[in-house]
N, CA, C and O atoms as a GROMACS GRO file, in nm:
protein
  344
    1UNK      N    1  -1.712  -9.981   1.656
    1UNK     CA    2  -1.639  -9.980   1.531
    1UNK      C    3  -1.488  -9.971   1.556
    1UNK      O    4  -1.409 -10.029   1.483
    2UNK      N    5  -1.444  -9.885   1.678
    2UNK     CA    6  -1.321  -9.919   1.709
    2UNK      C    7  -1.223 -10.028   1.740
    2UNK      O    8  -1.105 -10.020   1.777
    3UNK      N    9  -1.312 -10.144   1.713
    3UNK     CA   10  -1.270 -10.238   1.749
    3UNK      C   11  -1.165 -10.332   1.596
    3UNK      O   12  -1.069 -10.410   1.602
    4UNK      N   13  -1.228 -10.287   1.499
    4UNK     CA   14  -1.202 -10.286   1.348
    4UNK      C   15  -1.074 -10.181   1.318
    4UNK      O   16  -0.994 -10.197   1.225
    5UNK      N   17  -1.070 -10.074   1.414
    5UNK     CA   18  -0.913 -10.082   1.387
    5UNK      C   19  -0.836 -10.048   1.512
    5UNK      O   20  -0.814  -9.929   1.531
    6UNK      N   21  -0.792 -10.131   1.595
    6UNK     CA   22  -0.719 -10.215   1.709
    6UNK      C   23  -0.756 -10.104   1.815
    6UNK      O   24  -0.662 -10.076   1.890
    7UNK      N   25  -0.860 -10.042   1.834
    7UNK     CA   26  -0.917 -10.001   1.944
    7UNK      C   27  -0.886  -9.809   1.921
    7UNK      O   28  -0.893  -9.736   2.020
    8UNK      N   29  -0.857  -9.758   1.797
    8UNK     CA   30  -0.818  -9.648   1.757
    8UNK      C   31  -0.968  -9.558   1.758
    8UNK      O   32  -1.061  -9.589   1.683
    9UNK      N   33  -0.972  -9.487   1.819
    9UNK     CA   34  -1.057  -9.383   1.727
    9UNK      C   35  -1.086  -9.268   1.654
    9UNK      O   36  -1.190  -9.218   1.610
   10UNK      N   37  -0.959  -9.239   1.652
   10UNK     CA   38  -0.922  -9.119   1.518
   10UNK      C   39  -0.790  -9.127   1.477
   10UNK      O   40  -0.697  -9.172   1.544
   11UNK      N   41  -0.784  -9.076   1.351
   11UNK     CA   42  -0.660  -9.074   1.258
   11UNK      C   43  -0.661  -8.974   1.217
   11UNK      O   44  -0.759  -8.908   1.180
   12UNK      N   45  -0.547  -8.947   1.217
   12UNK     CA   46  -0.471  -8.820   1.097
   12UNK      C   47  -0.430  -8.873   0.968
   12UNK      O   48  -0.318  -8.925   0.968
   13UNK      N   49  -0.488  -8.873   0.868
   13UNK     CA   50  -0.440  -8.888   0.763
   13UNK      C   51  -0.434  -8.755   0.628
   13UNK      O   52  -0.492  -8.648   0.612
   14UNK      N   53  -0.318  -8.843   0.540
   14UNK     CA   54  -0.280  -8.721   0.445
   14UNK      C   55  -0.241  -8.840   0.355
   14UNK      O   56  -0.170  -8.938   0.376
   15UNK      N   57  -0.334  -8.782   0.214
   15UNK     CA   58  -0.390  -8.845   0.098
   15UNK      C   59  -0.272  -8.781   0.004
   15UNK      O   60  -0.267  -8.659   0.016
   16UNK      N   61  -0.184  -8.830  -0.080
   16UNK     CA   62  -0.136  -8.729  -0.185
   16UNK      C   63  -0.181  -8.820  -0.304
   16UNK      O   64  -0.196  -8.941  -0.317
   17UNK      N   65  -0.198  -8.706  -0.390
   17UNK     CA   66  -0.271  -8.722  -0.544
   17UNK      C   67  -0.314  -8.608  -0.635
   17UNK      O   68  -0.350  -8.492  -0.615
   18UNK      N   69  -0.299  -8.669  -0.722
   18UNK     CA   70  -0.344  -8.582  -0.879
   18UNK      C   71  -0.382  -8.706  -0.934
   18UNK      O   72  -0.326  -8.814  -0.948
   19UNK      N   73  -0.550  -8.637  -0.974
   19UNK     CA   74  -0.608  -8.554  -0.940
   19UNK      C   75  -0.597  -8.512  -0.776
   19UNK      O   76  -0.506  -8.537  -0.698
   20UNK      N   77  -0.689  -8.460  -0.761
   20UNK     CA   78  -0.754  -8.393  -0.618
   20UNK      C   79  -0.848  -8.559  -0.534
   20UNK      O   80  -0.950  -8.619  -0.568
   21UNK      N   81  -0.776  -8.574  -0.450
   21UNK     CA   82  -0.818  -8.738  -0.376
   21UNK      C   83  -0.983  -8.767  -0.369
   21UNK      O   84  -1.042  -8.659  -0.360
   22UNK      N   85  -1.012  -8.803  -0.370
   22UNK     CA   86  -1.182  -8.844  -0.318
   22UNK      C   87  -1.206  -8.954  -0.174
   22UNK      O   88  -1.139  -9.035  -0.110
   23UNK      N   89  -1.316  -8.909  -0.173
   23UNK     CA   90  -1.381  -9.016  -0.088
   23UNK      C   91  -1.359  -9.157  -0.121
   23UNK      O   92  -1.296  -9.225  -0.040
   24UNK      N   93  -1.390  -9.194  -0.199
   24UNK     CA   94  -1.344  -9.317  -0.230
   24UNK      C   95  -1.180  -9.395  -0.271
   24UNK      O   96  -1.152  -9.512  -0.300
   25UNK      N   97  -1.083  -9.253  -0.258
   25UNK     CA   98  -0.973  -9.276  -0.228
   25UNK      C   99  -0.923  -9.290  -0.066
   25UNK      O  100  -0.844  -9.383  -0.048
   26UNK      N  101  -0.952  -9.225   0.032
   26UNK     CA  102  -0.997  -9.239   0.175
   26UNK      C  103  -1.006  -9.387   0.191
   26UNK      O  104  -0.914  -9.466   0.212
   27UNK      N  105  -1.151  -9.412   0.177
   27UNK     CA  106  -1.170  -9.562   0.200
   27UNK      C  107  -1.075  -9.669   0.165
   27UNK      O  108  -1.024  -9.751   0.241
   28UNK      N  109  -1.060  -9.656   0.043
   28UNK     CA  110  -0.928  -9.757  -0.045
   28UNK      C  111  -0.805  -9.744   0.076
   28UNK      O  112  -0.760  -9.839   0.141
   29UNK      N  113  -0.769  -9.621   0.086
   29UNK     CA  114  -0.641  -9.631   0.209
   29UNK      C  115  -0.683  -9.695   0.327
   29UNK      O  116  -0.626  -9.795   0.370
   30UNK      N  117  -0.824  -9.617   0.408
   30UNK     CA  118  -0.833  -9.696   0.507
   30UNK      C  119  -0.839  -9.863   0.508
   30UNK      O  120  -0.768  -9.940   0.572
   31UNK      N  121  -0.898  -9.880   0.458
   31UNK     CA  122  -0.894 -10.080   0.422
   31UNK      C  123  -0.747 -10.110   0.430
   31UNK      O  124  -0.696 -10.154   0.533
   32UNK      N  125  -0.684 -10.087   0.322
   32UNK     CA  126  -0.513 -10.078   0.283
   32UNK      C  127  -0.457 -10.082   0.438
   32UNK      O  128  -0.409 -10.185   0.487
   33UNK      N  129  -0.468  -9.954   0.511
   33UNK     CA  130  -0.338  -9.958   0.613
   33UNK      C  131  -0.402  -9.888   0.718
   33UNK      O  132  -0.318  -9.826   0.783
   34UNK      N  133  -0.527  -9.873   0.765
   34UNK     CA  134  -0.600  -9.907   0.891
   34UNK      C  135  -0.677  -9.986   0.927
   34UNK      O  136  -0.720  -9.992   1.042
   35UNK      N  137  -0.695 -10.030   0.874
   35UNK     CA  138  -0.821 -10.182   0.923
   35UNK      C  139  -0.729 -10.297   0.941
   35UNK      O  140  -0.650 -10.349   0.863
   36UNK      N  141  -0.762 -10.326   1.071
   36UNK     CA  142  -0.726 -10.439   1.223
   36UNK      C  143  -0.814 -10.537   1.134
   36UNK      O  144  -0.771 -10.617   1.052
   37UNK      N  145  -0.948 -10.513   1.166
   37UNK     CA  146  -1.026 -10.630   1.176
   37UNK      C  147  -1.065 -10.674   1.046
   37UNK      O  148  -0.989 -10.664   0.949
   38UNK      N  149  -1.211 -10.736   1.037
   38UNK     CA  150  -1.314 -10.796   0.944
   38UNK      C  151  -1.288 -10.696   0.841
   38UNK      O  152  -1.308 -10.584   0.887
   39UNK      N  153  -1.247 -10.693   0.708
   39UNK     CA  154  -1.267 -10.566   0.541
   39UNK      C  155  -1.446 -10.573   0.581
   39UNK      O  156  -1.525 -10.480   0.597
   40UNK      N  157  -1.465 -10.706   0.589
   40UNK     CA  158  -1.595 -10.716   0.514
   40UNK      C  159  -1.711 -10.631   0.596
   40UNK      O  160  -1.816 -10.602   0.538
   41UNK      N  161  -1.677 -10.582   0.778
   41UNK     CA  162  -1.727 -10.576   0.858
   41UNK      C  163  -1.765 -10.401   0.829
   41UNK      O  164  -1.860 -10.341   0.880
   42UNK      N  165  -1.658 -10.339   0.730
   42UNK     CA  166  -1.626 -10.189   0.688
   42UNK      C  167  -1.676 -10.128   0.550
   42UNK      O  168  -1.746 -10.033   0.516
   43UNK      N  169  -1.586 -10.262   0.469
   43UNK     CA  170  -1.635 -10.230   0.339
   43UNK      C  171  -1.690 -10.316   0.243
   43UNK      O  172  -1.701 -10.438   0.259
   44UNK      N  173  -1.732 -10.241   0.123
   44UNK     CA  174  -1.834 -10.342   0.028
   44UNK      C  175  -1.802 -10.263  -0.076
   44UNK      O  176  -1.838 -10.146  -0.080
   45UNK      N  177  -1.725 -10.326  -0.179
   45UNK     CA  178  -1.689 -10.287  -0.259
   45UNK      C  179  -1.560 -10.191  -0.276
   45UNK      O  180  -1.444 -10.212  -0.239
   46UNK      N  181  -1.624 -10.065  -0.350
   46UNK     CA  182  -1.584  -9.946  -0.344
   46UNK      C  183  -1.643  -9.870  -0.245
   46UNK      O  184  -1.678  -9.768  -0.304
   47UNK      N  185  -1.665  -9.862  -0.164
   47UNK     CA  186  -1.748  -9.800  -0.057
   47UNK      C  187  -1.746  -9.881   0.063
   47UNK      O  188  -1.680  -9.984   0.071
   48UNK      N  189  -1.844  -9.817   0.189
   48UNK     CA  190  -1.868  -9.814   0.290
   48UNK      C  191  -1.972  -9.927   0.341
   48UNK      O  192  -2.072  -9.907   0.272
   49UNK      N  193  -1.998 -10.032   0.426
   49UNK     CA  194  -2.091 -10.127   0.388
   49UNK      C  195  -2.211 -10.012   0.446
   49UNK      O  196  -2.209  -9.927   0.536
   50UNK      N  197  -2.311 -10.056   0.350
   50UNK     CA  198  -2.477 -10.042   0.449
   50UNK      C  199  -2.491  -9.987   0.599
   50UNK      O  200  -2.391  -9.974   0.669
   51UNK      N  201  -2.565  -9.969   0.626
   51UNK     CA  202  -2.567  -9.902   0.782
   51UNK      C  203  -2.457  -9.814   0.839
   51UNK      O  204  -2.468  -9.766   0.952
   52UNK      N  205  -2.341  -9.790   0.752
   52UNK     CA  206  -2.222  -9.695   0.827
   52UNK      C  207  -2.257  -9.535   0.784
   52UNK      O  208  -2.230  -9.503   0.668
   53UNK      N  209  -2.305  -9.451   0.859
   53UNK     CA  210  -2.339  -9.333   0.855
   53UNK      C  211  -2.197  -9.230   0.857
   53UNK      O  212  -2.134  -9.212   0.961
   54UNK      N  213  -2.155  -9.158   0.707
   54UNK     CA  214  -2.086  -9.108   0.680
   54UNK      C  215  -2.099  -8.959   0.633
   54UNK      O  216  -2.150  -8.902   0.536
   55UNK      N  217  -2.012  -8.913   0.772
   55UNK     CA  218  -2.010  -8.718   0.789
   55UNK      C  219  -1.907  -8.637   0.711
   55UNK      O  220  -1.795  -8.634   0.762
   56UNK      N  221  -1.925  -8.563   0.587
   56UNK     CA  222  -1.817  -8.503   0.599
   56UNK      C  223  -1.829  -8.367   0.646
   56UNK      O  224  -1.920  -8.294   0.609
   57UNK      N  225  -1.742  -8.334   0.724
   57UNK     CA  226  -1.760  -8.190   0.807
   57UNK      C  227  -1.933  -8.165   0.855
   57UNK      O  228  -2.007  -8.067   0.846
   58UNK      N  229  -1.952  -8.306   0.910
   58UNK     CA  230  -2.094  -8.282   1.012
   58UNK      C  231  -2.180  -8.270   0.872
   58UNK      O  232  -2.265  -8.186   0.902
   59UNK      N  233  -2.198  -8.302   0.759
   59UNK     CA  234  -2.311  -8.334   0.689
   59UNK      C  235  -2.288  -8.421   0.620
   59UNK      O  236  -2.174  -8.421   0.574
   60UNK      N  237  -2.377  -8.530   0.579
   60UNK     CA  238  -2.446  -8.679   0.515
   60UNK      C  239  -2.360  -8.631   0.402
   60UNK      O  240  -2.354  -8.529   0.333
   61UNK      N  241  -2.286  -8.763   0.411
   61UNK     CA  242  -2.184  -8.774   0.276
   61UNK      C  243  -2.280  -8.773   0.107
   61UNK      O  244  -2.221  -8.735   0.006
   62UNK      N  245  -2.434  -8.822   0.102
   62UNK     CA  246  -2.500  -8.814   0.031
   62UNK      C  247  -2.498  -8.708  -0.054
   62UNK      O  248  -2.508  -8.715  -0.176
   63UNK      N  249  -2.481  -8.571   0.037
   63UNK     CA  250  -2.509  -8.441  -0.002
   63UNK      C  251  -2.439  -8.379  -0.054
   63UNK      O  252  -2.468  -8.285  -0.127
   64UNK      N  253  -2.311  -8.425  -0.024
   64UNK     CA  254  -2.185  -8.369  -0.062
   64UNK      C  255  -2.100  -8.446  -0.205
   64UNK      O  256  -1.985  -8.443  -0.249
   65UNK      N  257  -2.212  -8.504  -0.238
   65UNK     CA  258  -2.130  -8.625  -0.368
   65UNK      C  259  -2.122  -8.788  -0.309
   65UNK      O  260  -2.117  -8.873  -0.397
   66UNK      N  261  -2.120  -8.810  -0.244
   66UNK     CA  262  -2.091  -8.947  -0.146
   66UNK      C  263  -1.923  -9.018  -0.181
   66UNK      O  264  -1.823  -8.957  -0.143
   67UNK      N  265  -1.915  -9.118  -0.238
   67UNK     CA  266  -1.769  -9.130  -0.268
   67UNK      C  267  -1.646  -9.050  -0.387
   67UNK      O  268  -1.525  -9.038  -0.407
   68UNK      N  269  -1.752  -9.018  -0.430
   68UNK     CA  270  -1.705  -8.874  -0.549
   68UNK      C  271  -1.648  -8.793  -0.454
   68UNK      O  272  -1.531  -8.767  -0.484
   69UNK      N  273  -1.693  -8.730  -0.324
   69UNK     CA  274  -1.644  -8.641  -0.285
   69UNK      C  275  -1.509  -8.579  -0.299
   69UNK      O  276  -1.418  -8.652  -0.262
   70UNK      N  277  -1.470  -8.450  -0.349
   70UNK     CA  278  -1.287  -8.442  -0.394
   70UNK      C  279  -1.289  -8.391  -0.190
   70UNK      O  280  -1.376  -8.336  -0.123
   71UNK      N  281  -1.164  -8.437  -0.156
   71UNK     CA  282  -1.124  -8.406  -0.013
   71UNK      C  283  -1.051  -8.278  -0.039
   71UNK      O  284  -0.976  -8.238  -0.128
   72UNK      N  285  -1.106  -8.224   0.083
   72UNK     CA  286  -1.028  -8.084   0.099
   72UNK      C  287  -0.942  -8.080   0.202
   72UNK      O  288  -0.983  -8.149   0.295
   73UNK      N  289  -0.842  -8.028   0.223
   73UNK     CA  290  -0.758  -7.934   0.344
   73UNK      C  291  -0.836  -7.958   0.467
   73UNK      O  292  -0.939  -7.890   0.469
   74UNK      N  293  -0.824  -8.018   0.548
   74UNK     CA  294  -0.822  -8.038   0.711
   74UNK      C  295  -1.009  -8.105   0.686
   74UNK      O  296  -1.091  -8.094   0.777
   75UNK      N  297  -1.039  -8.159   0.572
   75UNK     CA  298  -1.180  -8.199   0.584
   75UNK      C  299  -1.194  -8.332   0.721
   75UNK      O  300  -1.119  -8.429   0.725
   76UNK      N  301  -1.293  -8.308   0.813
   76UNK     CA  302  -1.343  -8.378   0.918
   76UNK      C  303  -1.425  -8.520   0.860
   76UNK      O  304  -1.544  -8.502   0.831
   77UNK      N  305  -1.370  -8.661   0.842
   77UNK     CA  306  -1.464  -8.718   0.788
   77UNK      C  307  -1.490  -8.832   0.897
   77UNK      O  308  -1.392  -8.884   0.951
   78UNK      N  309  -1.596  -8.863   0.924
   78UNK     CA  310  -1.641  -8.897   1.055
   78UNK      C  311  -1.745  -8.992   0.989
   78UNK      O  312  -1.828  -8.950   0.907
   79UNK      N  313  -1.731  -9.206   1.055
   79UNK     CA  314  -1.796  -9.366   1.021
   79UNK      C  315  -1.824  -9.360   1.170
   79UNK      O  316  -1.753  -9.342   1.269
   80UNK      N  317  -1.968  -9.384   1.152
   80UNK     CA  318  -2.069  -9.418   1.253
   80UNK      C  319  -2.168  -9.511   1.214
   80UNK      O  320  -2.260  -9.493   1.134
   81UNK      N  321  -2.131  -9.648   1.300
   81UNK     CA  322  -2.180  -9.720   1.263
   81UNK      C  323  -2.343  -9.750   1.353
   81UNK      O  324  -2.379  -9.724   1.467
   82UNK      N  325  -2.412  -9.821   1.232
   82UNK     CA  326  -2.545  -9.800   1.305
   82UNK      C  327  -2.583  -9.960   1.312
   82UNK      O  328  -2.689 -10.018   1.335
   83UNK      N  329  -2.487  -9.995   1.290
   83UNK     CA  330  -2.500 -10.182   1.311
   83UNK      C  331  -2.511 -10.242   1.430
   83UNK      O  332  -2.400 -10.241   1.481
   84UNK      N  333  -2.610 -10.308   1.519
   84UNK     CA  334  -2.540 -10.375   1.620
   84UNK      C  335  -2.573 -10.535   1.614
   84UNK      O  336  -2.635 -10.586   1.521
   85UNK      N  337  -2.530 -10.594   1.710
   85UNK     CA  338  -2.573 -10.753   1.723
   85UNK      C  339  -2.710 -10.770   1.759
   85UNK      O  340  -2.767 -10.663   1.738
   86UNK      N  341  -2.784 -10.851   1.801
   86UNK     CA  342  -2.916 -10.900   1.790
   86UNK      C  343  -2.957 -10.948   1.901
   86UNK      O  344  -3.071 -10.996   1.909
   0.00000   0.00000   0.00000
């Protein structure tokens, strides 16, 4: 997946907003002004494509709201992709 953004594998980022940012504000930036490669290879839509397994602070973004999520203070959010070639 590092290859989608020019061989990086972590970022520091800092979201400002009112309301309180979400998950699906995250993504919107990352597309915006980290993604090197393929959008389409990352995202789908408003969200994350299919198969990208998304942690926040080490638990299934599912659980936590999924793109609803409001981001907190130093939150760990961690794309693992479960895609490969054939």
């Amino acid at each position: 997946m590092e290859l989608l953004f020019g061989g990086v594998k972590e970022f520091d980022v800092t979201l400002e907003s009112d309301p309180q940012p979400r998950l699906r504000d995250l993504i919107a930036h990352i597309k915006a002004n980290l993604l090197k490669g393929k959008p389409e290879l990352f995202v789908q839509g408003d969200t994350v494509l299919p198969g990208i397994l998304v942690l926040i602070n080490d638990s299934d973004w599912e659980l936590e709201g999924g793109i609803e999520y409001e981001l907190q203070d130093m939150d760990n959010i961690l794309f693992i992709s479960t895609l490969h070639g054939g």
